[in-house]
BADOMI-695512 format. One record per residue (C-alpha): x, y, z; chain; residue in three letters; residue number from 1. Coordinates in nm, 4 decimals. Layout:
REM residues N
<<X,Y,Z>,A,ALA,NUM>
...
//
This chain:
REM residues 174
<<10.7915,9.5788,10.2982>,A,UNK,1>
<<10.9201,9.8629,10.5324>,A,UNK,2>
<<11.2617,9.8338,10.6051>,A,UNK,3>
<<11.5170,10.0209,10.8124>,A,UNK,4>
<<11.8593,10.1363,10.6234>,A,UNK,5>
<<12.1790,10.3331,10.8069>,A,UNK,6>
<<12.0072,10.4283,11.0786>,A,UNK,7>
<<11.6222,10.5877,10.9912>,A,UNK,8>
<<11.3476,10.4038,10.9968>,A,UNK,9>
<<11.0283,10.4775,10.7898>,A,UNK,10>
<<10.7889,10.7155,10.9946>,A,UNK,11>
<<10.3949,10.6230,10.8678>,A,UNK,12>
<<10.0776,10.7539,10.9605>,A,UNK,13>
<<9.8877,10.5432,11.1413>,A,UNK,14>
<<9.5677,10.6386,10.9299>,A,UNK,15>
<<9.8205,10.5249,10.5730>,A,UNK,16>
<<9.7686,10.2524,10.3771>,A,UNK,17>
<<10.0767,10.0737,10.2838>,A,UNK,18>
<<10.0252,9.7660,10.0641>,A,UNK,19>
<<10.2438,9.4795,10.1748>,A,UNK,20>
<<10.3448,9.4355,9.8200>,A,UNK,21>
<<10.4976,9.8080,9.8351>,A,UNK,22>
<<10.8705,9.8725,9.9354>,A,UNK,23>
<<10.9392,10.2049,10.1864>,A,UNK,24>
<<11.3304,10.1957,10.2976>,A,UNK,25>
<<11.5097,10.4371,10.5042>,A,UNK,26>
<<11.4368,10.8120,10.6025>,A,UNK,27>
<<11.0671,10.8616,10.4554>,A,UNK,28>
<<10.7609,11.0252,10.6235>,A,UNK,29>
<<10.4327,10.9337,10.4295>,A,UNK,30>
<<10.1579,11.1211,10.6053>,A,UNK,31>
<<9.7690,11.0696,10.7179>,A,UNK,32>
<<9.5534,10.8814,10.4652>,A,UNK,33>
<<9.7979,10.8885,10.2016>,A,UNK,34>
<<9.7709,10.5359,10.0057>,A,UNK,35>
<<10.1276,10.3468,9.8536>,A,UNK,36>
<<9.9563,10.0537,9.6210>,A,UNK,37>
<<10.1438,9.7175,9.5112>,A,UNK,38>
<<10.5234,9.7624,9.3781>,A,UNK,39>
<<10.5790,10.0796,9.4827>,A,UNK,40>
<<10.8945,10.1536,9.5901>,A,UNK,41>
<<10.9643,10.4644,9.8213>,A,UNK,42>
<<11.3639,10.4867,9.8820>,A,UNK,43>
<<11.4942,10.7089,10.1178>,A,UNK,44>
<<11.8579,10.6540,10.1080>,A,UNK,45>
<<11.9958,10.9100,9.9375>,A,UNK,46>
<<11.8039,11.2167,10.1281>,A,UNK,47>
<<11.4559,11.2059,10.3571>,A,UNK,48>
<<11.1578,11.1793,10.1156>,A,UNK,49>
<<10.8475,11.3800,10.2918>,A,UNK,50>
<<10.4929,11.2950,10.1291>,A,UNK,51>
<<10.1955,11.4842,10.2756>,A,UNK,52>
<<9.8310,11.3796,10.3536>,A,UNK,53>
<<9.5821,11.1963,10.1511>,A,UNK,54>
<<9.8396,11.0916,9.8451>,A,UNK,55>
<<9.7996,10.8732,9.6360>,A,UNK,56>
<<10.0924,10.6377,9.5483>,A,UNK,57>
<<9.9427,10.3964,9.2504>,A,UNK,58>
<<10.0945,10.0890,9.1548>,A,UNK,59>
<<10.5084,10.0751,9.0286>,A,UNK,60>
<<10.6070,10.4023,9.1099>,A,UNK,61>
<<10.8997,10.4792,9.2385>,A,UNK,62>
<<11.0333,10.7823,9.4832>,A,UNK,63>
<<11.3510,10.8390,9.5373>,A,UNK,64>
<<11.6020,11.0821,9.7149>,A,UNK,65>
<<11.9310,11.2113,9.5713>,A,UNK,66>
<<12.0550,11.4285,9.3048>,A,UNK,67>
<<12.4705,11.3774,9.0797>,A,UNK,68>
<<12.7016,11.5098,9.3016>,A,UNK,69>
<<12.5164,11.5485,9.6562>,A,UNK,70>
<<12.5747,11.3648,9.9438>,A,UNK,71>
<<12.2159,11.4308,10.0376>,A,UNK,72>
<<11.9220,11.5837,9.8322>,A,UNK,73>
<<11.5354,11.5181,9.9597>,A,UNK,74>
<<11.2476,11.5324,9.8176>,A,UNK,75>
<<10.9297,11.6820,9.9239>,A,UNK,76>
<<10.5939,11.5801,9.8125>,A,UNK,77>
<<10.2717,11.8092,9.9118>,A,UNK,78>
<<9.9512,11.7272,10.0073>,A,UNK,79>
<<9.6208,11.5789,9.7433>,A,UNK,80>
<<9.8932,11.4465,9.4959>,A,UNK,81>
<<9.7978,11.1886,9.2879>,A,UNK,82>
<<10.1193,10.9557,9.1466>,A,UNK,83>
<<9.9949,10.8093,8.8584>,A,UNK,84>
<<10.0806,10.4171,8.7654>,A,UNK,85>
<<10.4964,10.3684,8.7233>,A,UNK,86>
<<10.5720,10.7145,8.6977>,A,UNK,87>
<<10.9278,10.8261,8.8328>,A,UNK,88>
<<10.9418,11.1187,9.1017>,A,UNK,89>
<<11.2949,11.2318,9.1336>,A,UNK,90>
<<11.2270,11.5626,9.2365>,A,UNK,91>
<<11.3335,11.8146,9.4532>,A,UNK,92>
<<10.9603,11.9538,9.5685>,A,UNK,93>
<<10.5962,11.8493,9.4369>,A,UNK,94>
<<10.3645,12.0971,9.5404>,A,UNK,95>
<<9.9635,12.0247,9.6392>,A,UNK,96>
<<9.7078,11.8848,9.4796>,A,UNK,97>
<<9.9018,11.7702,9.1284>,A,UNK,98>
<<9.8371,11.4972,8.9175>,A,UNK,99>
<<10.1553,11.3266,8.7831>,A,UNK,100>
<<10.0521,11.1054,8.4976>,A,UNK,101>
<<10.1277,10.7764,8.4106>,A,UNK,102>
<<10.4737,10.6778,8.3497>,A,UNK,103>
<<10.5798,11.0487,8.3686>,A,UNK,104>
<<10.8938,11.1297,8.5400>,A,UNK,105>
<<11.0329,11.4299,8.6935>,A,UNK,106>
<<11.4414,11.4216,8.7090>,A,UNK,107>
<<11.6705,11.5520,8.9590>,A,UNK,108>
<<11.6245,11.8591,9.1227>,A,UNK,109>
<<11.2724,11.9390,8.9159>,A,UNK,110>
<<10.9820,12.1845,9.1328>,A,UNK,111>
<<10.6283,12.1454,9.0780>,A,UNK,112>
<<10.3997,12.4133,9.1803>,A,UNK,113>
<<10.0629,12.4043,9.3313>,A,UNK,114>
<<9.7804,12.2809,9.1336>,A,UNK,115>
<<9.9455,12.1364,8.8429>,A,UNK,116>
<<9.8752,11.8549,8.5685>,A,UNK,117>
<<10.2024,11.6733,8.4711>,A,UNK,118>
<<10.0435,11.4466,8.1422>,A,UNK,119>
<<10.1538,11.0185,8.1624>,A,UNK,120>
<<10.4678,10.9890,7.9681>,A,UNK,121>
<<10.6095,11.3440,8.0010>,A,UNK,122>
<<10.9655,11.4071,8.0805>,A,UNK,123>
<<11.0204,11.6955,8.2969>,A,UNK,124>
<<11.3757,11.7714,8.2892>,A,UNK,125>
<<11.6539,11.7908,8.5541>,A,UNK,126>
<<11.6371,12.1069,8.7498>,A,UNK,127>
<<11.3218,12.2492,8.5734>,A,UNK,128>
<<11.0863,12.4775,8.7559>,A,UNK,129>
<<10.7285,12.4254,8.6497>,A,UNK,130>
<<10.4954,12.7149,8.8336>,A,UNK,131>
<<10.2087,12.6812,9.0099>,A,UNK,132>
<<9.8709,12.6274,8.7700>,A,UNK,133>
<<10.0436,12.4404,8.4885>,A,UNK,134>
<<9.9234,12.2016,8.2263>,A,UNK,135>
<<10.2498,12.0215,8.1065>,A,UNK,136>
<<10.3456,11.7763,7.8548>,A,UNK,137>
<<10.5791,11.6132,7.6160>,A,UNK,138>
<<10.9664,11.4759,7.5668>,A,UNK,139>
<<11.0419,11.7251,7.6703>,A,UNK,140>
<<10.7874,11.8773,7.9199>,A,UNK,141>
<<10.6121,12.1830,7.8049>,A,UNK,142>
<<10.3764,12.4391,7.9719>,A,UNK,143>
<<10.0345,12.3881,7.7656>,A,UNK,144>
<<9.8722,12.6368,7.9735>,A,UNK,145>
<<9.6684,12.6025,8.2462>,A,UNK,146>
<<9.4758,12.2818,8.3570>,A,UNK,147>
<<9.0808,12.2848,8.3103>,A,UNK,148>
<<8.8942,12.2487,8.5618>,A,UNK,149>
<<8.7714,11.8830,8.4592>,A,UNK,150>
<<9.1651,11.7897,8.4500>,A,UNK,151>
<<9.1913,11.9058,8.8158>,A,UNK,152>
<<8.9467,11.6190,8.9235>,A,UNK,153>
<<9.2264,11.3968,8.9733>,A,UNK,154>
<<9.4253,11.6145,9.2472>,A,UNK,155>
<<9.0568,11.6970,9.4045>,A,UNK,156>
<<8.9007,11.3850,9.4641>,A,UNK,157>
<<9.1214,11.0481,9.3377>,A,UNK,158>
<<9.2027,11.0435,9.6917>,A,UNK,159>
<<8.8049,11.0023,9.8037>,A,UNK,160>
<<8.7779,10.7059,9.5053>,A,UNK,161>
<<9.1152,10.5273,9.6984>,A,UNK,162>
<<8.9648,10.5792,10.0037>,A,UNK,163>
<<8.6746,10.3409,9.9238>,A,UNK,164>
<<8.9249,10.1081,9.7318>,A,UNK,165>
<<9.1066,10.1132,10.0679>,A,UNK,166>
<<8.8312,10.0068,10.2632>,A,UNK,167>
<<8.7525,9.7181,10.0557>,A,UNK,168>
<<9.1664,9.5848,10.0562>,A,UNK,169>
<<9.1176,9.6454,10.4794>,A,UNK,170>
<<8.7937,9.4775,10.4772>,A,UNK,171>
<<8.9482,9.1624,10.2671>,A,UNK,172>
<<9.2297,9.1093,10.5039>,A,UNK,173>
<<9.5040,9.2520,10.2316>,A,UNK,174>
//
């Protein structure tokens, strides 16, 4: 479902893939070939939410704008990200080419660098800065290092294996 609210109107690539089973509300820009799979939910009503080119949204995430005590916060997600299954983005800024595990979620305010590996289930915390090149997890997110080459796959190529699974959705009429 894409849906209008106070005034903006979703802006979508015409080379996306939405999944009529997703949910993108108000002032949110998802860019070319960037994929939003079943129960998603992308809400921009509480600041714009920008996602770049070739994402990948997976199933039951959700995206949304707005930080305590703003009228208006957005969020910005780079390009090559890969949103893992139900994980929470409640950023401020996601850099490029990231993987952000399953059921992870990044609270208000939170920066991601370039090139990093956010593990499924982490918590990274309100306001936290996590640089460029990081391997992070835990309750509370830690830096582990930096992310091996073989845990970069994910940000370098999950959107080629969606691309395929795209095709096949298209080809089936869903």
């Amino acid at each position: 479902m894409i849906r209008s609210f106070n005034g903006k109107t979703p802006k979508i690539s015409p080379t996306a893939y939405v999944d009529e089973m997703a949910v993108v509300i108000g002032d949110v820009e998802i860019g070319d070939e960037t994929s939003v799979w079943p129960g998603a939910v992308i809400r921009g009503d509480m600041g714009k939410i920008t996602i770049g080119k070739q994402c990948v949204i997976e199933d039951n995430c959700v995206i949304h704008s707005g930080m305590p005590g703003k009228e208006s916060s957005p969020v910005t997600i780079g390009d090559r990200v890969t949103v893992g299954h139900c994980a929470v983005v409640h950023s401020l800024q996601v850099g490029s080419h990231i993987l952000i595990g399953m059921n992870a979620s990044l609270l208000h305010g939170s920066i991601i660098g370039d090139y990093c590996i956010i593990a499924a289930q982490s918590l990274v915390g309100a306001g936290k800065e996590i640089p460029a090149r990081s391997l992070v997890m835990g309750v509370p997110a830690q830096i582990k290092g930096e992310p091996t080459e073989h845990q970069l796959w994910w940000p370098r190529h999950s959107f080629e294996a969606y691309q395929n699974c795209i095709l096949k959705h298209l080809k089936s009429g869903s």
